[in-house]
VOVO-618197 format. One record per atom (N, C-alpha, C): residue number from 1; x, y, z; atom name. Coordinates in pm, whole numbers, plus 32768, in hexadecimal, padded with zeros to 4 digits. Example, Ala and Ser with C-alpha at 12.3 -4.5 7.8 and 13.67 -1.06 7.14 Angstrom:
<zapas>
   num      u      v      w   atome
     1   8527   7DC7   830C       N
     1   84CE   7E3E   830C      CA
     1   8528   7EB6   830C       C
     2   8505   7F1F   82C4       N
     2   8557   7F96   82CA      CA
     2   850A   8003   8313       C
</zapas>
This chain:
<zapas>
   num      u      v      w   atome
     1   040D   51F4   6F33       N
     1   0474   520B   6ED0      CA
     1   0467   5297   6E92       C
     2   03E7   52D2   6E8E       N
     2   03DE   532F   6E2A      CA
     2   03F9   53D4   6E8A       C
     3   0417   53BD   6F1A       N
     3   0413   5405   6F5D      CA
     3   04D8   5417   6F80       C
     4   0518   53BA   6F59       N
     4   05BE   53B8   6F5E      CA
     4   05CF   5403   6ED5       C
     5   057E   53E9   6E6A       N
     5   05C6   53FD   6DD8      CA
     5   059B   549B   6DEE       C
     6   051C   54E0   6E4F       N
     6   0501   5560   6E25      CA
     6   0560   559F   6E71       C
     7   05C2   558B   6EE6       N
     7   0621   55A3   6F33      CA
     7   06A1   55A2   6EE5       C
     8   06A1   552A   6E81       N
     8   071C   5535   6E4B      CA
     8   0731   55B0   6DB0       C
     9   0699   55B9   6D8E       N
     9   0694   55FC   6D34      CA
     9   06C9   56A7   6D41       C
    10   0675   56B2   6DA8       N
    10   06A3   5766   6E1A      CA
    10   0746   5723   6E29       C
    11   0782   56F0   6E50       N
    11   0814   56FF   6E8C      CA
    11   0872   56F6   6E20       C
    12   0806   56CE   6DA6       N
    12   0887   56D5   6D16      CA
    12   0880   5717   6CD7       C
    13   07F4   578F   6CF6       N
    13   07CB   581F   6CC1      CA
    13   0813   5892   6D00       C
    14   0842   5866   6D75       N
    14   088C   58C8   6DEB      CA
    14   0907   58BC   6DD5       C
    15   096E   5851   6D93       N
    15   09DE   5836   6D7A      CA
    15   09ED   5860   6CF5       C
    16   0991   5853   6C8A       N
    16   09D1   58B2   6C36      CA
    16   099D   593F   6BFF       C
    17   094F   5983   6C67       N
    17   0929   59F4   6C92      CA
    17   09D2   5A37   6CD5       C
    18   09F3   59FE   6D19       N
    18   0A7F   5A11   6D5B      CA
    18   0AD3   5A08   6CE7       C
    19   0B0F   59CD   6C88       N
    19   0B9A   599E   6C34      CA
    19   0B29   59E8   6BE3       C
    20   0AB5   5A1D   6BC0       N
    20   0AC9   5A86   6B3F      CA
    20   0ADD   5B0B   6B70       C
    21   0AA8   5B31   6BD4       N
    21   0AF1   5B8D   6C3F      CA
    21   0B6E   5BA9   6C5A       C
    22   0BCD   5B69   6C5D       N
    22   0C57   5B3E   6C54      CA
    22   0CA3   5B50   6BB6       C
    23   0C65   5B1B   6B79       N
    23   0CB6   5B25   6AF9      CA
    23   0C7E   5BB7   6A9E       C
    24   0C03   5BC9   6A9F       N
    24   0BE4   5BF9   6A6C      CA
    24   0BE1   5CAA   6A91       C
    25   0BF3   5CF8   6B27       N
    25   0C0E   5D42   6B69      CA
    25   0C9A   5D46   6B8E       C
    26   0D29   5D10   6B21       N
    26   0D85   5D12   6B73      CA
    26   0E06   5D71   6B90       C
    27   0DB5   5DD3   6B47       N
    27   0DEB   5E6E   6B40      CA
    27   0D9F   5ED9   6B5F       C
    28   0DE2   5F3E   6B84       N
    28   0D82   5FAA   6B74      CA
    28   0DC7   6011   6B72       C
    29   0E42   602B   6B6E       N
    29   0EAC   609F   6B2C      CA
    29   0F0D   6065   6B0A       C
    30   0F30   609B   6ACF       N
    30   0FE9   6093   6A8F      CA
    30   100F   612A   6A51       C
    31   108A   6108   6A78       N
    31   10EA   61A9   6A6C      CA
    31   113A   616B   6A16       C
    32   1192   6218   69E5       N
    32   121A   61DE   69BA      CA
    32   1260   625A   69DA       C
    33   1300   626F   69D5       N
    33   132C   62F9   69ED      CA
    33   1380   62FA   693F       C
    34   1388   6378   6918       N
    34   13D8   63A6   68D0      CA
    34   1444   6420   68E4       C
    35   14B0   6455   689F       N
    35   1523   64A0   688A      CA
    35   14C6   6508   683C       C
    36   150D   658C   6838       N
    36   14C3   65EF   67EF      CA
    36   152D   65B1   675F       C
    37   1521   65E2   66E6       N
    37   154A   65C0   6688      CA
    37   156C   664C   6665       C
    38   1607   6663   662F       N
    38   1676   66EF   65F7      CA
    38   15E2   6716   6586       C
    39   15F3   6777   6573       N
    39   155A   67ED   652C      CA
    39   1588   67C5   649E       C
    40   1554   6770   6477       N
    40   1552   676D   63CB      CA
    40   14BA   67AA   6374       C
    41   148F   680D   63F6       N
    41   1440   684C   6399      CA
    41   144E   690D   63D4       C
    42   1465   691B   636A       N
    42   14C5   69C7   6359      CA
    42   143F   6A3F   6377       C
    43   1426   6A7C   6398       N
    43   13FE   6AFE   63BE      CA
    43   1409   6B52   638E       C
    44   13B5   6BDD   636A       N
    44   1402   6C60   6336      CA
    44   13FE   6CB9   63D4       C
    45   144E   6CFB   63BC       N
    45   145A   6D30   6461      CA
    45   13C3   6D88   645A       C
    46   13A9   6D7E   6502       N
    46   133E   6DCF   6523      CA
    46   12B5   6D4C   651D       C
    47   12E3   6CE4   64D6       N
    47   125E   6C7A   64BD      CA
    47   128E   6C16   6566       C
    48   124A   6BB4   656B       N
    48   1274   6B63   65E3      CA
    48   12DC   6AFD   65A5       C
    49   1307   6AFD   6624       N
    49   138C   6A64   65DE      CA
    49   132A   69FE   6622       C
    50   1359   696D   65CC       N
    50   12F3   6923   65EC      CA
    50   1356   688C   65FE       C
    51   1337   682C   665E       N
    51   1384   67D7   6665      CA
    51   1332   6764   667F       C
    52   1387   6700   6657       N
    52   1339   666B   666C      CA
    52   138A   6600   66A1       C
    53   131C   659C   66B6       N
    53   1371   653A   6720      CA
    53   1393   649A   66CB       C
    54   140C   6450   66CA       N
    54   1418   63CA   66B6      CA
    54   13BD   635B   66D6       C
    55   134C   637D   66A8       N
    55   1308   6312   66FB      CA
    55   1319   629D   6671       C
    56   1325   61F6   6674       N
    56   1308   61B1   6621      CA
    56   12C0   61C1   65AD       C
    57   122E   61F5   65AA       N
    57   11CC   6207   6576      CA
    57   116A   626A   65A3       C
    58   1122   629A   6537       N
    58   10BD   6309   6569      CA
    58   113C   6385   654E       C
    59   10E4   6428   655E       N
    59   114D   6486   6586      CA
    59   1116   64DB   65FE       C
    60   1174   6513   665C       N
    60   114F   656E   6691      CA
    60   1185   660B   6666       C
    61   115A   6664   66B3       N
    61   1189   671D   668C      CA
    61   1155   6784   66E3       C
    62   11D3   67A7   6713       N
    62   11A6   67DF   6748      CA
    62   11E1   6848   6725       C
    63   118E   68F0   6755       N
    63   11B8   696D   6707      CA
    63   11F0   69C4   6785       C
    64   124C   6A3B   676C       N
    64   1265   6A85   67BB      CA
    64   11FA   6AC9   6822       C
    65   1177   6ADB   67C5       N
    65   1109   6B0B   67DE      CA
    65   10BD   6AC6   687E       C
    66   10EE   6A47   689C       N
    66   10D1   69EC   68EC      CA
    66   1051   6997   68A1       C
    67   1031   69A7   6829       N
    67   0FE1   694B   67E7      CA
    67   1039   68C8   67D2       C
    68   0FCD   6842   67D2       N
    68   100F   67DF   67A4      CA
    68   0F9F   677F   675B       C
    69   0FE1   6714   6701       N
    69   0FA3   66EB   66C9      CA
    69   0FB8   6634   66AE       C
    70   0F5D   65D4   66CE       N
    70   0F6A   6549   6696      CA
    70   0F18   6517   6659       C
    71   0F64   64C5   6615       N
    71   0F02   6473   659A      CA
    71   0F3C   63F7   6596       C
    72   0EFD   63A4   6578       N
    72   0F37   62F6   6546      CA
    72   0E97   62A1   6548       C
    73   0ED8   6226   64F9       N
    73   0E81   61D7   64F9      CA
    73   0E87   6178   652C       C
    74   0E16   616C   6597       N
    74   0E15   6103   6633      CA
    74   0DA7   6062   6611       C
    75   0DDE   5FDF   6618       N
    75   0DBD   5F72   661D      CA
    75   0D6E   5F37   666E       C
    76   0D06   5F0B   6659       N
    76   0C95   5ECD   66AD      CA
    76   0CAB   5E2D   6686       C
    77   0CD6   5D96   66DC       N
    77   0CB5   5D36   66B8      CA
    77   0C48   5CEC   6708       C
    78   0BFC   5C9A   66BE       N
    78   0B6B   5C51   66E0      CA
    78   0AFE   5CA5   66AD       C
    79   0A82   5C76   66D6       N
    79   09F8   5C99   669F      CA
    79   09C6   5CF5   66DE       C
    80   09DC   5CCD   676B       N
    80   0986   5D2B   67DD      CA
    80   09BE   5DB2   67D6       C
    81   0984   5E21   681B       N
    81   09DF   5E9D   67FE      CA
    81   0A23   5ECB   6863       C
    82   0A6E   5F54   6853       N
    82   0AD9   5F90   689E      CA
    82   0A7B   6017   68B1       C
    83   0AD7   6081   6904       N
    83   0ACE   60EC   68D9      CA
    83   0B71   6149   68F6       C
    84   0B99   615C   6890       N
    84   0C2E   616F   68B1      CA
    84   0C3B   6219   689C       C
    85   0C8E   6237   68E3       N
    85   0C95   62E0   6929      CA
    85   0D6F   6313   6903       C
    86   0D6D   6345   68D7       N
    86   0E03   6360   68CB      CA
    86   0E13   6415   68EF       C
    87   0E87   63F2   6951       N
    87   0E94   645F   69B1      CA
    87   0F3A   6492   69B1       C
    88   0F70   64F8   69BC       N
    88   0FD1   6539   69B3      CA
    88   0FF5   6566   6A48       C
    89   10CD   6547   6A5C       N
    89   10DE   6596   6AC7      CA
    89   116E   65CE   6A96       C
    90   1187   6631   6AC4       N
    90   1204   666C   6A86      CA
    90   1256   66AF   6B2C       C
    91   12E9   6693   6AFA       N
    91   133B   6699   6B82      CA
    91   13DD   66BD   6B3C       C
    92   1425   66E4   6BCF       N
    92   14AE   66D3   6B91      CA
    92   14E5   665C   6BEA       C
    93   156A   6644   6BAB       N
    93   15C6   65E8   6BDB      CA
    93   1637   6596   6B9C       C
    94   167A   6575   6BD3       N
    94   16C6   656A   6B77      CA
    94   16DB   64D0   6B03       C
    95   175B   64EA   6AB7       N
    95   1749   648D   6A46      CA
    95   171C   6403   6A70       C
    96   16BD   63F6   6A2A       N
    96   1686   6369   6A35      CA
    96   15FB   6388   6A64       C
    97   15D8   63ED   6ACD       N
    97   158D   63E7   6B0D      CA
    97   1535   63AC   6B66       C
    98   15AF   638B   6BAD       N
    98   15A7   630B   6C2B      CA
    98   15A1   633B   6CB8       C
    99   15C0   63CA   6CBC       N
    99   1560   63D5   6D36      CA
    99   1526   6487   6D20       C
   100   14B5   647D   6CE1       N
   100   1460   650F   6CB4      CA
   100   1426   6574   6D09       C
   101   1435   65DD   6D21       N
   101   13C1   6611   6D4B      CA
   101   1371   6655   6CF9       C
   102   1300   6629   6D2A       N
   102   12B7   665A   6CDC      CA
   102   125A   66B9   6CD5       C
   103   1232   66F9   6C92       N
   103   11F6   679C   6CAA      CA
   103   115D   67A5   6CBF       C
   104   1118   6741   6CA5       N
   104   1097   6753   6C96      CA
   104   1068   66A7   6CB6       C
   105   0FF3   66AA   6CE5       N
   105   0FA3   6606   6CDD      CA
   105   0F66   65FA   6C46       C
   106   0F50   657C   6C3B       N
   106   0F56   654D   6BD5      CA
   106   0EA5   6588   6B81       C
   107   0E9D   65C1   6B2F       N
   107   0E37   65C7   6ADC      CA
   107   0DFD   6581   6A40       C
   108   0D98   651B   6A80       N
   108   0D6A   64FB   69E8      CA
   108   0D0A   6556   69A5       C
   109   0D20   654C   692F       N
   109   0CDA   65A1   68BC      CA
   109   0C9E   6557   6867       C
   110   0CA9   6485   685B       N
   110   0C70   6470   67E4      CA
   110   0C23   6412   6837       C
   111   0B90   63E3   680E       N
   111   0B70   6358   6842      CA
   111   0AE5   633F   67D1       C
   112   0B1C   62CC   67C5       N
   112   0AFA   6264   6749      CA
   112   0ACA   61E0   6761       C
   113   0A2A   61C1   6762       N
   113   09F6   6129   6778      CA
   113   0A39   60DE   6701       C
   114   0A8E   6064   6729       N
   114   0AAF   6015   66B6      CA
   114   0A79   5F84   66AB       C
   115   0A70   5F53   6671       N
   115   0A17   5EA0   666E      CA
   115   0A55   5E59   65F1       C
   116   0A2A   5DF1   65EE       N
   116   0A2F   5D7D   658C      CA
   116   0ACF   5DA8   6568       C
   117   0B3C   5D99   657E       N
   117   0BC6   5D99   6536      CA
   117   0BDC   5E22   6501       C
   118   0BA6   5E70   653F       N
   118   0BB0   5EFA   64E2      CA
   118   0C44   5F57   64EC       C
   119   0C68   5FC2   64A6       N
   119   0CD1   5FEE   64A3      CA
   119   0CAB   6078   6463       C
   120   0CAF   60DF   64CE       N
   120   0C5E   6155   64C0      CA
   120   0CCF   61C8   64B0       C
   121   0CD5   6228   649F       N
   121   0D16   62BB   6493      CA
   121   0CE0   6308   6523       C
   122   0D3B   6308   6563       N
   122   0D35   6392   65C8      CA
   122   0D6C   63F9   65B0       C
   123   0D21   645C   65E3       N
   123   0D5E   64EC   65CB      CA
   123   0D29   6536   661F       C
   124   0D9D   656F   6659       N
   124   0D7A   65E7   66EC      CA
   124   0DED   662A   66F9       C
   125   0DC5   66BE   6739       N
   125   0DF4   671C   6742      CA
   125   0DDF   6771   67C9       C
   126   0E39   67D5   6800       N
   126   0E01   6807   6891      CA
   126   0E8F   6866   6891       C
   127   0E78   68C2   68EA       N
   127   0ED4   6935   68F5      CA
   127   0EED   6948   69AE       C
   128   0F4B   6957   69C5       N
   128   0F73   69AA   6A45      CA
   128   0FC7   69DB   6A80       C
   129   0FB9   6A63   6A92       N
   129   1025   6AD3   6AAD      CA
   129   106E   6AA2   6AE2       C
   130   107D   6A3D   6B71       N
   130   110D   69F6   6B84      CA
   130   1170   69CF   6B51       C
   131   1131   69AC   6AB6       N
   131   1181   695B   6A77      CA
   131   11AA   6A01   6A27       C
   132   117F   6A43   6A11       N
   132   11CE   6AC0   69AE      CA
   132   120D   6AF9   6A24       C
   133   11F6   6B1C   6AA1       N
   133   1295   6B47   6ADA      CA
   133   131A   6AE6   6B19       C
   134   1302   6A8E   6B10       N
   134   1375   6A19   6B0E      CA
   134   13A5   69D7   6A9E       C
   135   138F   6A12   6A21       N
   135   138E   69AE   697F      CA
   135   13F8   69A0   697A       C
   136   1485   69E6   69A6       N
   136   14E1   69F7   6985      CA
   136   153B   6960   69D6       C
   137   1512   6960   6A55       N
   137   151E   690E   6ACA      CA
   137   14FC   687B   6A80       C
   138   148D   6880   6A40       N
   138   1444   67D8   6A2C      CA
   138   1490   6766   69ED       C
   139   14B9   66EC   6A02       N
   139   150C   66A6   69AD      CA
   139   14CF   6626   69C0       C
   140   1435   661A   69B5       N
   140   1411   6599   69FC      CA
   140   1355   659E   69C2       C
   141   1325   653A   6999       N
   141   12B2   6542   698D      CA
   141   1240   647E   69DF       C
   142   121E   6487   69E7       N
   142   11EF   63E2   6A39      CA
   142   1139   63F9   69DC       C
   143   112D   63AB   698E       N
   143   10A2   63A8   693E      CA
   143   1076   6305   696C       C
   144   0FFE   6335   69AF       N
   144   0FB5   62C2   69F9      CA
   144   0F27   629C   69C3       C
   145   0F1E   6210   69BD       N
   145   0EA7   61C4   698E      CA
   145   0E6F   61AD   69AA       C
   146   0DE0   61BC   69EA       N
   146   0D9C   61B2   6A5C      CA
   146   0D11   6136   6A1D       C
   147   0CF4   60BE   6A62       N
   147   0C4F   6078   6A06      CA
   147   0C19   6066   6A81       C
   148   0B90   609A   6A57       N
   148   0B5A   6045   6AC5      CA
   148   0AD6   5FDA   6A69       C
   149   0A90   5F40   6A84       N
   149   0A6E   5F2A   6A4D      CA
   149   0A85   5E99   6A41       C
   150   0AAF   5E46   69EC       N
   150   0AFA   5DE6   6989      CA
   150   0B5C   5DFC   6965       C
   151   0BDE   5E08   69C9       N
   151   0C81   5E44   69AE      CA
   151   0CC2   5DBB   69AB       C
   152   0CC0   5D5F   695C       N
   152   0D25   5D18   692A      CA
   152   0DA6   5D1D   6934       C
   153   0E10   5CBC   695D       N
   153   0EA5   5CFC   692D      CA
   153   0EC2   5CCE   68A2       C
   154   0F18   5D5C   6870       N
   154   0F06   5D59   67DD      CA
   154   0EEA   5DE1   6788       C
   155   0E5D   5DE5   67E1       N
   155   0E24   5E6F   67B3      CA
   155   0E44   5EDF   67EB       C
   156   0E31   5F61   67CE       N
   156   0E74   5FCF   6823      CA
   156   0ED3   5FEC   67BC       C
   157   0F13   5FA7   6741       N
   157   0F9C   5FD2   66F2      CA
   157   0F97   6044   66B7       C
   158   0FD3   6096   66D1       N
   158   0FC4   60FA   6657      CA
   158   1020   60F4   65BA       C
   159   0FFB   6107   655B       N
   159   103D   60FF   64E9      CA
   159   102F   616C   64A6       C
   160   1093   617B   6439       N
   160   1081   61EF   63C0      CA
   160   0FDE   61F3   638A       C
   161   0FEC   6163   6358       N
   161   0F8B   6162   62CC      CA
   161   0F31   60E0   62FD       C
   162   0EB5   60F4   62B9       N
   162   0E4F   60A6   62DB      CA
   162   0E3F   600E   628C       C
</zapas>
């Protein structure tokens, strides 16, 4: 008897070795695309014009300069941890931005171990001349969430405020 129960014990350690594997790994990026948003922030000539994108939450910016910039605050749910990475791609195309090209591969700038339910502040920044001789061209930004870790669905959200 005690030689079935140690068989059954391994095959119910292996089954939910598997379904926490499964639930608990069941992401590992998410994107989103945004519209550039009309310049509601003014310039004195000779400074960079600077533009940003519709995204839900969080902001992006990017500058004539080909600098750009994101920030938001990204959601971890459960105990175990994450490590979540947020990455920038900028493109043109048209309204809606449903079919982009895009100018550059995607670069992350922020990565952040998160655990126990946490809800952290990212902030990253990165520059490239591609993006300052096409600025004019750009109407499209795609800000991607990258975990590797304990990626829950759920987590990965970005928000304003913590």
């Amino acid at each position: 008897m005690t030689y079935s129960f140690s068989k059954l014990t391994g095959l119910l350690s292996f089954i939910i070795l598997i379904l926490y594997s499964s639930v608990c790994l069941a992401w590992s990026e998410k994107s989103e695309t945004a519209v550039i948003q009309p310049n509601v922030i003014f310039s004195l000539p000779g400074d960079p014009q600077i533009s940003t994108f519709r995204f839900p939450a969080g902001k992006v910016f990017l500058l004539s300069t080909g600098e750009w910039k994101v920030e938001g605050w990204l959601g971890h749910k459960g105990l175990f941890c994450g490590t979540y990475e947020i990455g920038m791609q900028f493109g043109e195309g048209p309204q809606g931005c449903l079919d982009v090209k895009w100018l550059t591969e995607p670069r992350f700038v922020t990565s952040r171990r998160q655990c126990n339910n946490s809800n952290l502040e990212h902030k990253g920044f990165a520059e490239d001349p591609v993006l300052a001789k096409k600025y004019s061209d750009i109407s499209c930004a795609r800000r991607i969430v990258r975990c590797t870790g304990t990626c829950k669905l759920g987590s990965g959200i970005i928000t304003d405020d913590p």
